[in-house]
Phi, psi and omega in degrees: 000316178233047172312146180028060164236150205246105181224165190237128168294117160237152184240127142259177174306071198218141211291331165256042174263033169248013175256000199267326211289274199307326147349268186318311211275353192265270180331295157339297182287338156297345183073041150280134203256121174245110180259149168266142143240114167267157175245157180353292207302296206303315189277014157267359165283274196244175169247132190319304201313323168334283136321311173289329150333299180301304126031252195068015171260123133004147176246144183248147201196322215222125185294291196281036174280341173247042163305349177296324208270158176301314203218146161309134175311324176298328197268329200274330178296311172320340163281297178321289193289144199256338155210181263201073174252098184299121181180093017276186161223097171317171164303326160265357174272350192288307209294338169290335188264338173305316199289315228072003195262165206186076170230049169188172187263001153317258203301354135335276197308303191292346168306300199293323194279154166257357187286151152305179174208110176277094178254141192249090175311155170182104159196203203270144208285355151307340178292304189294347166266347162330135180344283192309295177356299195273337155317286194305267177359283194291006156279273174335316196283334186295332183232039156098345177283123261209125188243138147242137188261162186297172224244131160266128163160202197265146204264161152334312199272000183123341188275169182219118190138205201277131181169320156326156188266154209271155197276143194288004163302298169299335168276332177265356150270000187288309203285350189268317191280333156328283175315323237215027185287132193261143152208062163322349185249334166017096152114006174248161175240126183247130178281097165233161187242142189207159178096121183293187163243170186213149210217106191288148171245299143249155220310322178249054182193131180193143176278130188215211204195164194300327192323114185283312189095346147016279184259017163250339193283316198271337189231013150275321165273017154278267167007265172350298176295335187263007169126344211275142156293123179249142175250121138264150181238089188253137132287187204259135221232155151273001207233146185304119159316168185281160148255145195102336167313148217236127184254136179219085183246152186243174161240329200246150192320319192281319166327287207305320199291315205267279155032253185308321149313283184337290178289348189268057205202337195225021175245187166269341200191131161254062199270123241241054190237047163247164167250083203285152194245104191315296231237151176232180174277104186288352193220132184235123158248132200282340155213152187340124204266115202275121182296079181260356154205169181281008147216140185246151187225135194222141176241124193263141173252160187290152185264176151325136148268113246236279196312320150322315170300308200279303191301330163325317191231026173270344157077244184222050169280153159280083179289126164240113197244110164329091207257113190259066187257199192204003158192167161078016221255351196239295181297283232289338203270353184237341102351312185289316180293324189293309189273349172272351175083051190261141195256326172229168155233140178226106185251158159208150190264131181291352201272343187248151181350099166077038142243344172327149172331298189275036202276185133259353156253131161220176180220167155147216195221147189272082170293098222237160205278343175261019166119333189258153210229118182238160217246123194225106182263181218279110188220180180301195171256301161331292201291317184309293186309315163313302189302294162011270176294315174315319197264336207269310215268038185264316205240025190223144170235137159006297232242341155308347195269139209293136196236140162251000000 
């Protein structure tokens, strides 16, 4: 699967950098050819002979160790290698290569390469959401350098939340796709939705729903990869869109409604994964509504059905659409496709363990319009989002998709 691919590890200092060990020998066994670089901090973790075992390469650690040789190790690894995996990749090493600074031979090297570079962050999750933090990422990604993102769960130091390094299952499948990249949508425009909405009832108060936007997010940057011009149409969300997406946010079901007509005229394929909000408020009060009794009662009207409309006028675009249940999961997702004219369904129940809205994993089943039910097991929202597009375009062609 990755025979002769040249790839270079680098570890830093960090606690999951005995997890880069399982990494290599993972990679290896793929037939991938591995050289490692640690930096200083890093060989206070693991021991060089470790990687090197593993290997069977030299461990590179020291900037000026091949001066004896026609090239310095940053310029000859930097050359060598066909992609680049930082993993973990600390807060610093990411804030150094955002900086321009190459004072070790990691952030050297990485300075040096014409190779991609993947960094798979991991450290404690208040650092990783620090400003700054998330400032340098998204700057890095602006200049093409390639994220896995960390994991939710309980860290070395004891906390508990996003930071752990992405399970090396999800890194090594980034890296099989790296190698192995499609780009099947090349020349198509894919529409996607992501995110709730929120429907005010008064200037500090409004109904909405759990949605992260997570996975229309996960699938705009599959899409993205694969070639596709992407309009994402987000609520309103906390987490950075990919980049190269023609970005469009929103807030309220009719914002999202007027949008998404506006852009479906010029796409090819619609996938429908926001969690858009039935109901609105009928009456908006214009200043703050006063506890002035022990109950308040609102009376609500239905919003657009977004998704119902495009079936209505899709002619012979592709639509796919998002069933977000909690029982009952095989009728209501087919039922849905029945009455919105939908070509998939990707229903999962939001009610079980690491698929809920704000998860980093999902699952669930792929419903398709000739019948068939496919078992989409439980991965990243990225990988997932990837599996996705495999199965939706196996059974779809090109040339069916509507061109203007």
């Amino acid at each position: 699967m990755l025979k002769g691919k040249k790839i270079v590890i680098g570890v830093t200092g960090g606690i999951a950098a005995y997890k880069a060990a399982e990494l290599t020998s993972r990679l290896i066994k793929l037939g991938a050819k591995i050289k490692v670089i640690m930096t200083p901090n890093a060989l206070n973790f693991v021991h060089p002979l470790t990687f090197q075992t593993l290997s069977g390469n030299p461990v590179y650690h020291d900037t000026f160790g091949g001066v004896e040789k026609w090239e310095l190790d940053h310029i000859s690894l930097a050359k060598w290698a066909d992609l680049f995996v930082v993993a973990p990749a600390t807060a610093n090493i990411l804030g150094k290569v955002c900086s321009g600074i190459a004072d070790d031979l990691l952030s050297t090297t990485i300075m040096a390469t014409p190779a991609k570079v993947l960094f798979a962050p991991a450290m404690n999750t208040v650092m990783y959401n620090n400003p700054i933090v998330q400032r340098n990422i998204r700057m890095l990604k602006e200049l093409g350098y390639g994220f896995i993102a960390p994991a939710k769960g309980r860290l070395a130091c004891g906390d508990v939340g996003e930071g752990k390094l992405a399970d090396i299952d999800d890194i090594v499948d980034e890296i099989v796709r790296f190698f192995h990249q499609k780009e099947d949508l090349k020349g198509v425009r894919v529409l996607v939705t992501a995110g709730p909405t929120r429907e005010p009832i008064d200037p500090v108060r409004f109904i909405s729903n759990p949605s992260s936007g997570k996975m229309g997010y996960a699938i705009a940057e599959a899409c993205l990869e694969r070639g596709a011009v992407v309009d994402l149409v987000t609520g309103p969300v906390s987490i950075e869109p990919p980049a190269g997406a023609n970005v469009y946010k929103v807030e309220t079901a009719i914002e999202m409604y007027q949008k998404v007509m506006e852009l479906f005229p010029l796409c090819q394929m619609v996938i429908k994964s926001a969690a858009v909000g039935d109901y609105r408020p009928k009456v908006f009060s214009s200043q703050k509504i006063k506890k002035d009794s022990d109950k308040l009662v609102l009376e609500l009207e239905r919003n657009p059905d977004i998704l119902k409309e495009l079936g209505r006028i899709k002619e012979n675009r592709i639509l796919v659409g998002f069933a977000a249940e909690t029982e009952k999961i095989e009728e209501y997702a087919r039922d849905k496709m029945l009455k919105k004219n939908l070509d998939f369904v990707f229903a999962n129940l939001v009610s079980e363990p690491e698929t809920g809205f704000a998860e980093d994993t999902n699952q669930g089943i792929l419903f398709t319009r000739q019948g068939e039910s496919i078992a989409i097991p439980l991965m990243s929202k990225k990988a997932v989002a990837h599996r996705l597009m495999d199965e939706i375009l196996a059974r779809v062609s090109i040339s069916d998709f509507k061109k203007d």
